[in-house]
C-alpha positions, 0 to 999 in steps of 0.5 A: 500500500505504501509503495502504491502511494509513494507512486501516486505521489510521483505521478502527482508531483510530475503531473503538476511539473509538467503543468507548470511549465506549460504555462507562459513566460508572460504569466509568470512575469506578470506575476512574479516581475522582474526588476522593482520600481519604475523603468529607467531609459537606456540607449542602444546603439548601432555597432554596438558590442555586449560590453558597450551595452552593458555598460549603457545599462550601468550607466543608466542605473539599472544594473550594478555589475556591468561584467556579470550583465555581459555573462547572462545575455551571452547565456540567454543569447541575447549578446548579439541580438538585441536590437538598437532603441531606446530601452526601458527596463526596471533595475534589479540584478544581473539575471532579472536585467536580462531577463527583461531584455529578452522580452523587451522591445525597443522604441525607435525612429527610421532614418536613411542617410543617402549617399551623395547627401550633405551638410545642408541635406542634413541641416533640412532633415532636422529643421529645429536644429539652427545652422549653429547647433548643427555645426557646434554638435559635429564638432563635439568629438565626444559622438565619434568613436574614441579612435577616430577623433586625434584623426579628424578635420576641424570643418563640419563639412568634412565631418559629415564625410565620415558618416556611413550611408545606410538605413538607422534604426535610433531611439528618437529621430536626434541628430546626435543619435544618427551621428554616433550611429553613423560614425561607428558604423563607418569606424567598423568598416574602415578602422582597418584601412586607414592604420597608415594615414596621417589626420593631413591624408586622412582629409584629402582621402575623405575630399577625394571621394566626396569628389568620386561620389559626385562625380561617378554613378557606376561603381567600377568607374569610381577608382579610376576617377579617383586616380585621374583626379590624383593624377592631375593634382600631381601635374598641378592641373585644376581639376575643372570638377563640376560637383564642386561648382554646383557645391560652391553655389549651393553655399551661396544659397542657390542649387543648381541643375546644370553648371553653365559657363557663367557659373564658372565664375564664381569666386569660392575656394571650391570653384576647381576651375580657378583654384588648384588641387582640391578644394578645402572639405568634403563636399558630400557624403561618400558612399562605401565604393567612393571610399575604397576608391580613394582609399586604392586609386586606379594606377593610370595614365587617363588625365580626362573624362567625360559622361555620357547621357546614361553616365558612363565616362569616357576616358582619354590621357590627351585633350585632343583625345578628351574632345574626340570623347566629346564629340562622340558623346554629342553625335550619339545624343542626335 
């Protein structure tokens, strides 16, 4: 008799195990919640690794011990896959914190920074912000990664030359947040290849492929642009780049849709008609492409290009070739 119920006891105790684990996660949470008092904000950002989350949760005051945090997301496996946003999570201990980013979902803003775009394209996607604030805060070198900034230009106008175009997902459509997102996306990408560059090389390779952004459309084209651009800098010929005509009257307040001769007067540093070498900033945001192209010229002897009507360049190494090309280009366009 004492066996049968010792039995009916197990069976019951397994019964009632299994009972419990099918009831949802959500109704234990509900009732025995994670964390005490109210939710406290916390930012994630793109790019970044489990200790850089983790210390945004001690930062924030959710969580007393950043290290073990780190230990139970990488347990829960949820160190490399939490999505950016803003967070708003209850402090507690380590295991209760990660428990709550498990089943947390993030607030965010969709912003998309187009290659091509500029200082002025991104002052009109924030109208709030004054011409001053938007240049005080790209200034502030505390939004770059850490081992970018002794690199950096001065002028804002080339700062935004290291913002990697891409789709952002940030927690409030903040400047200062699509900034640090797109900053540290293009330190990942480029952290590597740019070791040997002095801050001097550094700019001129971000001019020159602001330079290729403008002035290419097909990706195979963008090294050997950047090479004939090289090319005549060296040979202390003016670059005679349009992009940076339409770019100096656009500082002026006007864009243009075609540069016309009597545009090539205008009296600007970054008129490449009048003055040689490159002009002083960045004139755009460079794509990847543009980058690693100015990053690895074409080796050649091309001095001259000219785009067709479905963009694609002819090159030649003489003037006289240059204006066979355009003849070319002309007669195909009747």
């Amino acid at each position: 008799m004492k066996k049968f119920i010792d039995i009916l006891l197990l069976i019951c105790s397994l019964g009632y195990f299994l009972l419990l684990c099918m009831i949802p996660t959500s109704w234990w949470n509900s009732q025995f919640p994670f964390g005490v008092g109210e939710p406290l904000p916390a930012l994630v950002l793109p790019g970044q690794n489990a200790k850089e989350i983790a210390d945004a949760f001690y930062k924030a005051g959710i969580v007393t011990n950043p290290l073990e945090l780190r230990g139970w997301m990488a347990r829960l496996g949820i160190d490399r896959t939490l999505k950016t946003g803003m967070y708003m999570i209850k402090k507690g201990t380590s295991w209760e914190v990660a428990q709550q980013l498990k089943e947390a979902v993030p607030s965010q803003e969709k912003v998309t920074i187009v290659p091509g775009s500029d200082l002025f394209s991104i002052k009109n996607a924030f109208p709030d912000m004054t011409e001053d604030e938007v240049s005080t805060l790209l200034q502030n070198t505390a939004i770059f990664p850490l081992d970018l900034q002794p690199l950096l230009p001065l002028a804002p106008e080339t700062c935004v030359a290291f913002l990697l175009p891409d789709t952002y997902y940030v927690p409030e459509k903040k400047l200062e947040y699509v900034l640090k997102a797109g900053f540290t996306l293009w330190w990942k990408h480029f952290d590597t290849k740019i070791q040997n560059l002095s801050p001097h090389e550094l700019l001129e390779t971000a001019i020159l492929a602001s330079l290729v952004e403008r002035e290419a459309k097909i990706d195979e084209e963008r090294p050997l642009i950047a090479g004939i651009i090289k090319n005549r800098v060296a040979k202390n010929m003016p670059l005679q780049v349009d992009a940076t005509i339409v770019y100096a009257w656009k500082r002026e307040g006007e864009n243009l849709s075609r540069v016309l001769f009597k545009h090539l007067e205008v009296d600007s540093p970054y008129n490449t008609y009048k003055k040689l070498g490159l002009p002083p900033t960045a004139i755009c945001i460079p794509s990847i492409a543009s980058w690693e192209a100015a990053l690895k010229p074409a080796q050649t002897e091309y001095l001259y290009y000219v785009a067709g009507k479905d963009g694609q360049h002819f090159f030649a190494t003489t003037y006289q070739g240059h204006l066979l090309n355009i003849r070319k280009i002309r007669g195909a366009q009747h």
